[in-house]
KEVOKE-441089 format. One record per residue (C-alpha): residue number from 1; residue in three letters; x, y, z. Coordinates in Angstrom, 2 decimals. Layout:
N
   rofi   zator        px        py        pz
    NUM     ala         X         Y         Z
...
***
This chain:
369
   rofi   zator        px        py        pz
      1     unk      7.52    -36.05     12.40
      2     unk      6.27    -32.81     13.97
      3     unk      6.57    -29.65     12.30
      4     unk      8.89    -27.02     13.78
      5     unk      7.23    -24.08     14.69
      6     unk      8.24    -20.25     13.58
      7     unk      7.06    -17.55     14.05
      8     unk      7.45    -14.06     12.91
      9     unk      6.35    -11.44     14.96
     10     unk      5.99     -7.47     14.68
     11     unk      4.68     -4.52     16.05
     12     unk      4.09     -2.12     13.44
     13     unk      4.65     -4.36     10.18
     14     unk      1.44     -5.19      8.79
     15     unk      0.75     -8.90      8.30
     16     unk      1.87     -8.37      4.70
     17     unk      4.56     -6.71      4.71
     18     unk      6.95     -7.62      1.94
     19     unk     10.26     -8.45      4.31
     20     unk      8.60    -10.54      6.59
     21     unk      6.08    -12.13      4.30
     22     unk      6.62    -11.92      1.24
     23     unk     10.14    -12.96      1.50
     24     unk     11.15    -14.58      4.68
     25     unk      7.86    -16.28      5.56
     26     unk      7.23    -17.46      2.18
     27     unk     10.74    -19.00      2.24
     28     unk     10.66    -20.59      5.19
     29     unk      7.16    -21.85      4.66
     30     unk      8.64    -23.89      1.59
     31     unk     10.17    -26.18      3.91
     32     unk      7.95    -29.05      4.70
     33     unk      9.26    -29.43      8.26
     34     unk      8.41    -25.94      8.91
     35     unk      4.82    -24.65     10.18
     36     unk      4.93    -20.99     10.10
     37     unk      3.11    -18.11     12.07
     38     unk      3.29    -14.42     11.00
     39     unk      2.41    -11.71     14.06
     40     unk      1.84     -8.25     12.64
     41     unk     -0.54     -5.18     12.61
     42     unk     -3.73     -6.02     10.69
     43     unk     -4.23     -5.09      6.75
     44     unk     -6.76     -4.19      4.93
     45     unk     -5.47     -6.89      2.24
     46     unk     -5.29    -10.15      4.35
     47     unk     -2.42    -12.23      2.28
     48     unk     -3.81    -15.75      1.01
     49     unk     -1.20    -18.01      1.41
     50     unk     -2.56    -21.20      3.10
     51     unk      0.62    -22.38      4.53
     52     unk      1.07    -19.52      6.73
     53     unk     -0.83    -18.36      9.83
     54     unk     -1.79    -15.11      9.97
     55     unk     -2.20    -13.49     13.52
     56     unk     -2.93     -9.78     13.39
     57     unk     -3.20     -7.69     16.51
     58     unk     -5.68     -5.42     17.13
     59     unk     -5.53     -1.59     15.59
     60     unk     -3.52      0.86     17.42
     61     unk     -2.72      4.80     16.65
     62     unk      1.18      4.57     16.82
     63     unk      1.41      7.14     19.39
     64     unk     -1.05      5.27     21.82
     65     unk     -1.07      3.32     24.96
     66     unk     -2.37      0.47     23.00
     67     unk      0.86      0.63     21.18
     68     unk      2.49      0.28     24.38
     69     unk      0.43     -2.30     25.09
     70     unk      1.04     -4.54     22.00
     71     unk      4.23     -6.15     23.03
     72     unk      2.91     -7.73     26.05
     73     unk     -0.17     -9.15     23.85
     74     unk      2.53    -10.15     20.87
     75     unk      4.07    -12.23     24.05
     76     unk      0.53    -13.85     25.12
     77     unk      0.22    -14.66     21.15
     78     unk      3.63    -16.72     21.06
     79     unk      3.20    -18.31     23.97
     80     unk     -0.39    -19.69     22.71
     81     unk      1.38    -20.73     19.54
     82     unk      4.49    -21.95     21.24
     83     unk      7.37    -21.96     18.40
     84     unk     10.34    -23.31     18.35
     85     unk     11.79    -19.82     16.74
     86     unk     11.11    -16.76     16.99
     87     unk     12.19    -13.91     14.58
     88     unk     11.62    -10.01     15.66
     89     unk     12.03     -7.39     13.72
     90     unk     11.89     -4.93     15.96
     91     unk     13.81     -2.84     18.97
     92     unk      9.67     -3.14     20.94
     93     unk      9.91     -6.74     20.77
     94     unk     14.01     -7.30     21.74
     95     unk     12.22     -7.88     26.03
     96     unk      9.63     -9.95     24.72
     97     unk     11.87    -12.29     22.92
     98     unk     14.54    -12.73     25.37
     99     unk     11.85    -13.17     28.63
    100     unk     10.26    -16.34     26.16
    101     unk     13.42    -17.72     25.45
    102     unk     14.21    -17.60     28.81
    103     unk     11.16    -18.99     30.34
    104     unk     10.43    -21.53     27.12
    105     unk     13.64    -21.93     25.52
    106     unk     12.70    -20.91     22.34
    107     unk     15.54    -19.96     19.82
    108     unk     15.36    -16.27     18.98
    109     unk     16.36    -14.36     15.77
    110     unk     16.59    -10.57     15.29
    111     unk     16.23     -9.62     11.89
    112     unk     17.65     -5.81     11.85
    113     unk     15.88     -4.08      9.64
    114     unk     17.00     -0.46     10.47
    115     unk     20.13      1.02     12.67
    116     unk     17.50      2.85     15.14
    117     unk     20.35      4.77     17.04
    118     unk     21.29      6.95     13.50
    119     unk     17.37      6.83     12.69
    120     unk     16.26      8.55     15.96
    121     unk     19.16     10.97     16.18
    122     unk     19.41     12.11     12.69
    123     unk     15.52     12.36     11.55
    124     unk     12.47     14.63     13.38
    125     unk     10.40     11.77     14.64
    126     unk     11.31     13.13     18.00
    127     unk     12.20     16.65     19.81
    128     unk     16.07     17.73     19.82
    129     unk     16.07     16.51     23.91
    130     unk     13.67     13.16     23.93
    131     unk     15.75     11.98     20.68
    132     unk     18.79     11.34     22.57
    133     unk     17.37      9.41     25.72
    134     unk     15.56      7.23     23.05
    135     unk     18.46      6.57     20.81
    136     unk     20.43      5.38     24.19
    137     unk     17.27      3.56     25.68
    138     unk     16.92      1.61     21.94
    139     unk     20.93      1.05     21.36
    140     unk     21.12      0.40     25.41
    141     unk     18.76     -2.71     24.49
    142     unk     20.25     -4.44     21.61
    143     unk     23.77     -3.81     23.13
    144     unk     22.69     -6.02     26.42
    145     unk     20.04     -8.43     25.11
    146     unk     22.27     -9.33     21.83
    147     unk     24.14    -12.04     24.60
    148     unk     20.72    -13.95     24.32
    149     unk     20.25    -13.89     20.66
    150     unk     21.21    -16.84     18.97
    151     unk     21.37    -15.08     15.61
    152     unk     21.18    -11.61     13.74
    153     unk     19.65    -11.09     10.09
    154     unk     21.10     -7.76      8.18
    155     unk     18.88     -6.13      5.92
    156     unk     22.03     -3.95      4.79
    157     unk     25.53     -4.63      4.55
    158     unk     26.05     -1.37      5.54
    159     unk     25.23     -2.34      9.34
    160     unk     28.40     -4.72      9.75
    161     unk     30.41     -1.84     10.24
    162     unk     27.90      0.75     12.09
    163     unk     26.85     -1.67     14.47
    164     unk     28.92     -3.61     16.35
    165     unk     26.54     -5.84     19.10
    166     unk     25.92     -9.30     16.75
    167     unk     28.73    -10.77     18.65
    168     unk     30.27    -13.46     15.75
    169     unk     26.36    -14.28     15.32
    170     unk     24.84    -12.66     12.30
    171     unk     24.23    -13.14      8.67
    172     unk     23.18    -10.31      5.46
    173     unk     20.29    -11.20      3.94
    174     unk     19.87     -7.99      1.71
    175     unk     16.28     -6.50      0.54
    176     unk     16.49     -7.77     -3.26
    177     unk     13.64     -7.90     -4.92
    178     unk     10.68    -10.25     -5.65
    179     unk      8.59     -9.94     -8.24
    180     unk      5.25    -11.77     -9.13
    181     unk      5.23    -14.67    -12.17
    182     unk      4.14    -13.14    -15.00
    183     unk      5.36     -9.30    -13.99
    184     unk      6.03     -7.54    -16.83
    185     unk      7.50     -3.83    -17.25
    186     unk      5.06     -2.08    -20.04
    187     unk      6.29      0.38    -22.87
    188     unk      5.30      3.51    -22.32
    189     unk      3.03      5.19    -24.76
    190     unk      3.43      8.54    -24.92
    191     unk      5.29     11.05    -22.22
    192     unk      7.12     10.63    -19.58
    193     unk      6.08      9.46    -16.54
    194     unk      7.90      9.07    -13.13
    195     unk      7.84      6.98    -10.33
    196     unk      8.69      7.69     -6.51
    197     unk      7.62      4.52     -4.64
    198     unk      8.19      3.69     -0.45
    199     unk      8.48      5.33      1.87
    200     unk      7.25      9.31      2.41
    201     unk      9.92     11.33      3.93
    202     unk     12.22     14.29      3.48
    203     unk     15.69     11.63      4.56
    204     unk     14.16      9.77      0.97
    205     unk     14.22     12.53     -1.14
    206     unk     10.36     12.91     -1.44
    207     unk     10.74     16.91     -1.71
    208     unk     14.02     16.83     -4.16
    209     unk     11.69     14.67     -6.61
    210     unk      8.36     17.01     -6.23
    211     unk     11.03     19.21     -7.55
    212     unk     12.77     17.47     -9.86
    213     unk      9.23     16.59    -11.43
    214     unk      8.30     20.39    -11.47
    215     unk     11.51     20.96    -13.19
    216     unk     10.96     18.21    -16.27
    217     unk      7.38     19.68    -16.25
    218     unk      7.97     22.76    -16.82
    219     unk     10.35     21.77    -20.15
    220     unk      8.30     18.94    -21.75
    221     unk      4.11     19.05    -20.42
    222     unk      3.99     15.32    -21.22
    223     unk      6.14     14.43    -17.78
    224     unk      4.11     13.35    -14.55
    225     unk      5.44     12.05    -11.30
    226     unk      3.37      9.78     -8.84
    227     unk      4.15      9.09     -5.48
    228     unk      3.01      6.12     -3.96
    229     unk      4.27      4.97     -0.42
    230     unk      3.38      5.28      3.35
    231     unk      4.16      8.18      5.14
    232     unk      4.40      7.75      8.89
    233     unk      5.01     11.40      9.73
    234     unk      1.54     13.24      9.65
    235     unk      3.65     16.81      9.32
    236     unk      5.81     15.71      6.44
    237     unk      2.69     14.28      4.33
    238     unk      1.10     17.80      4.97
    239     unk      4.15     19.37      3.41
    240     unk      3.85     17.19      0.34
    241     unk     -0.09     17.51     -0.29
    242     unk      0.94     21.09     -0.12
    243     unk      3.97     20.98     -2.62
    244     unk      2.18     19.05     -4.74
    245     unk     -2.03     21.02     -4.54
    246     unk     -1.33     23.30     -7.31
    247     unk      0.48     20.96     -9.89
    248     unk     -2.07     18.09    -11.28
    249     unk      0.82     16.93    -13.27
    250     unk      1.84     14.86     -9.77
    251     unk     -0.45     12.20     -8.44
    252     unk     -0.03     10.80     -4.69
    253     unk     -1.65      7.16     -3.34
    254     unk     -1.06      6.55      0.10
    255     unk      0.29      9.15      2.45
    256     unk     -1.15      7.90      5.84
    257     unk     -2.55      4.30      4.45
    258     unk      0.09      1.72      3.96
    259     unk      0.15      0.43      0.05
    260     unk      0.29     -3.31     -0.63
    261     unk      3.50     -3.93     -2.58
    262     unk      1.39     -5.56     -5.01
    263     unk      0.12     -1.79     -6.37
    264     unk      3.93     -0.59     -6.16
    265     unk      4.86     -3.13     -8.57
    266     unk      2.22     -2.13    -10.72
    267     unk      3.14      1.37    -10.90
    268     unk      7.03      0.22    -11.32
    269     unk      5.89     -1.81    -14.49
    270     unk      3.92      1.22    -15.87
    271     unk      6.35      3.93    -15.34
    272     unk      9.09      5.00    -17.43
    273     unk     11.62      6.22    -14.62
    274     unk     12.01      5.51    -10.94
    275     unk     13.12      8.54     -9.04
    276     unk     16.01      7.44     -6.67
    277     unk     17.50      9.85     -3.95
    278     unk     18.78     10.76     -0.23
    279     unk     19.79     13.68      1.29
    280     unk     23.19     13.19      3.08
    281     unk     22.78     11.66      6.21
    282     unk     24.53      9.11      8.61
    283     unk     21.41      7.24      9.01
    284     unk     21.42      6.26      4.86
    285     unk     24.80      6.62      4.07
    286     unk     25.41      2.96      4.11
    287     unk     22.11      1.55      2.73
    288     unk     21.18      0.32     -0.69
    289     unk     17.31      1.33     -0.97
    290     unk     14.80     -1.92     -1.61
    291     unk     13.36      0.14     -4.54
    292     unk     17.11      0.44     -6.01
    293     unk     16.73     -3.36     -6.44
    294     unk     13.01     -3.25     -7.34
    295     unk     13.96     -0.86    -10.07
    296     unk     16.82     -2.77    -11.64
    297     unk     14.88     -6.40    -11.39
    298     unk     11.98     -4.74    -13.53
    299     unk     14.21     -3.24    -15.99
    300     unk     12.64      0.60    -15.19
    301     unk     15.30      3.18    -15.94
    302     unk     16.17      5.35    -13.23
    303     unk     17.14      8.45    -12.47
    304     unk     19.25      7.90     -9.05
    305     unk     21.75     10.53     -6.61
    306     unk     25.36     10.40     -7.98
    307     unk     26.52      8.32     -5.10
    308     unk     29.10      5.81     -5.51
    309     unk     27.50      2.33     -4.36
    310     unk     24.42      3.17     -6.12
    311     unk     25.81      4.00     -9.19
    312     unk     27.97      1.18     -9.42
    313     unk     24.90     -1.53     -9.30
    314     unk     23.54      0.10    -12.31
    315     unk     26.07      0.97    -14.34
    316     unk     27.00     -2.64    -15.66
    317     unk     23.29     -2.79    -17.03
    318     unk     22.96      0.63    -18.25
    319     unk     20.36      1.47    -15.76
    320     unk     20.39      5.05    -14.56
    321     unk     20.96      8.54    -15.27
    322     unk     23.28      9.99    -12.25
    323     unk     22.22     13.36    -11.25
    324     unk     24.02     15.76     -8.67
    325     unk     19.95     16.87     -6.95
    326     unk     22.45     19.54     -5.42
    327     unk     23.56     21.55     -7.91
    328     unk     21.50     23.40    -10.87
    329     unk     19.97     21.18    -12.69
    330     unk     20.53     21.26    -16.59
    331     unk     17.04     20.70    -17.70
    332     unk     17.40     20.22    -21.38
    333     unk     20.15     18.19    -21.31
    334     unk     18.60     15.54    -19.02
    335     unk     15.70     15.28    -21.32
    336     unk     17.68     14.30    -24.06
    337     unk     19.48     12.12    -21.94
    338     unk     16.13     10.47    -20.88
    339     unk     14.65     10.02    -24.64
    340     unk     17.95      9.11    -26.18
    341     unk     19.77      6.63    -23.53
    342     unk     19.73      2.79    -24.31
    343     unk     18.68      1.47    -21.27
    344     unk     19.38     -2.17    -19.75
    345     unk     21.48     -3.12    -22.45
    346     unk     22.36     -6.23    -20.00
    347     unk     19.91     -8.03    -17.82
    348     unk     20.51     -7.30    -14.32
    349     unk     21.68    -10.23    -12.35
    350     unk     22.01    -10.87     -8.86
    351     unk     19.31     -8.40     -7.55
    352     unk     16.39    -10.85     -6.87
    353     unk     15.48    -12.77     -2.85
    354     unk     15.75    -15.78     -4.42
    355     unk     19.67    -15.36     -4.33
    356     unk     19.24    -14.92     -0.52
    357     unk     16.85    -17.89      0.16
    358     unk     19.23    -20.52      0.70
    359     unk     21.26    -18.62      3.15
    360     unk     18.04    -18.25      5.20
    361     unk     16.92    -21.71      5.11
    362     unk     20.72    -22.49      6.61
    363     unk     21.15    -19.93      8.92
    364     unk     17.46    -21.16     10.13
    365     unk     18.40    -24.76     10.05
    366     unk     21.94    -24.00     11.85
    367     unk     19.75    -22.14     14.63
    368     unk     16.91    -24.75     15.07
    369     unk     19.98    -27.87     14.99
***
């Protein structure tokens, strides 16, 4: 019997990127009936997974005319492939997917990864005037194309209620974690050191844990903070080479290179607390951070914004320290709190992909049936 084409496509993801490989690609590609085909921005780490075909485009600077240019080669791409499904993951590729469904009758998927219209509006990737036309072009999009879509993937929970296009036709399939056989999270030996992994911004908190780390530092010389992440916003990782150029007690890998999630994990299993925090916002109000999950899978303690949801998914494990990053910060106290706290005192449960797989692989078979 022939295999049923799928193919993931993106414009800015790299060909590796954790969502779309590591987790739905190698899902899907477990299914012997499937042949699968990942479209993405080329890495400097080509994956080697032999059941999956690996298409990257060519190099663009984001702010480009190649980048304009990409969607119309993604389409040329899938047509030469010709699936019978096709999953985008972004609002760029919304056109492209609709105009091959409707000219090849592909079944499309749109796996919403981020709520662009509180993204654009309420962080400085644009100027006070251009954010608004954007936000309406983007939401203006999804809105009238979602009538084609034959089915929506969440990344958050949270975007049931802020969104409101999916039209009866979508399905969560949260960011848990995966972690490699054989991971392991390594005791510490001697000091303290902390972890801020993802993504580089001020709406993650990058700035409140520079400070936080500065803070520890200052009462106990053994603590050390690395950063590790991609930061997408030249301006923002100028402001945190510069927070960080006089304090050699902070490390940084990444910045304007993406990281393969293979060298997060190995900085999660070597650290002794995860750094967890976002300034109030309505673009993050309603999301649970992939790292949250990342965190609590490898058993790293974590100290993590007193916010309700957040707090609640660790505190059945004993997972986290909550700390108010708005008011003045009781130093001391923390670090006693740190050395003395029994952490994971129950194995977290429920945090890893694999408790998401089958609702892919029936969602996918519902759509290609």
């Amino acid at each position: 019997m022939k295999k049923q084409r799928i193919v993931l496509a993106s414009v800015l993801k790299p060909v590796n990127d954790t969502r779309m490989f590591e987790k739905i690609g190698k899902s899907l590609s477990n299914n012997p009936d499937y042949e699968i085909f990942i479209l993405g921005y080329p890495s400097k780490h080509p994956p080697n997974e032999p059941r999956i075909t690996f298409i990257p485009h060519p190099n663009f600077v984001r702010l480009s005319l190649e980048r304009v240019l990409t969607p119309l080669r993604i389409l040329k791409k899938i047509h030469q492939v010709k699936p019978e499904a096709l999953v985008v993951n972004s609002h760029e590729l919304l056109i492209v997917a609709v105009l091959y469904r409707i000219f090849f009758g592909a079944r499309i998927i749109y796996d919403v990864q981020e709520n662009y219209w509180r993204n654009i509006l309420w962080t400085n990737a644009f100027t006070p005037v251009l954010k608004h036309l954007v936000a309406v072009w983007v939401r203006g999009k999804e809105i009238v194309l979602s009538r084609f879509f034959h089915l929506f993937i969440l990344a958050e929970k949270g975007f049931e209620k802020e969104m409101n296009f999916f039209r009866n036709k979508s399905i969560v399939l949260e960011n848990k974690s995966i972690l490699p056989k054989g991971f392991m999270k390594r005791k510490s030996i001697g000091g303290i050191k902390l972890l801020f992994s993802g993504t580089i911004s001020e709406s993650t908190g990058v700035f409140e844990a520079i400070k936080l780390a500065n803070a520890l530092h200052k009462h106990d010389q053994t603590v050390i903070l690395h950063i590790i992440g991609y930061c997408s916003l030249s301006s923002t990782l100028e402001f945190v080479k510069k927070a960080i150029a006089d304090k050699p007690f902070i490390s940084l890998t990444g910045g304007d290179k993406l990281v393969p999630h293979n060298e997060i994990l190995e900085q999660i299993s070597n650290s002794d607390f995860g750094i967890i925090y976002y300034p109030s916002s309505p673009h993050t109000e309603n999301k649970i951070p992939t790292k949250l999950y990342e965190y609590l899978s490898a058993q790293l303690p974590i100290l993590i914004q007193n916010y309700t949801p957040w707090v609640a998914l660790c505190q059945p494990y004993s997972a986290a320290i909550p700390i108010d990053f708005t008011s003045p910060l009781q130093v001391s106290t923390l670090l006693q709190e740190m050395k003395q706290t029994h952490f994971y005192m129950a194995v977290p449960t429920d945090v890893l992909w694999s408790s998401e797989e089958e609702k892919l692989h029936q969602a996918m078979e519902n759509v290609l049936t």
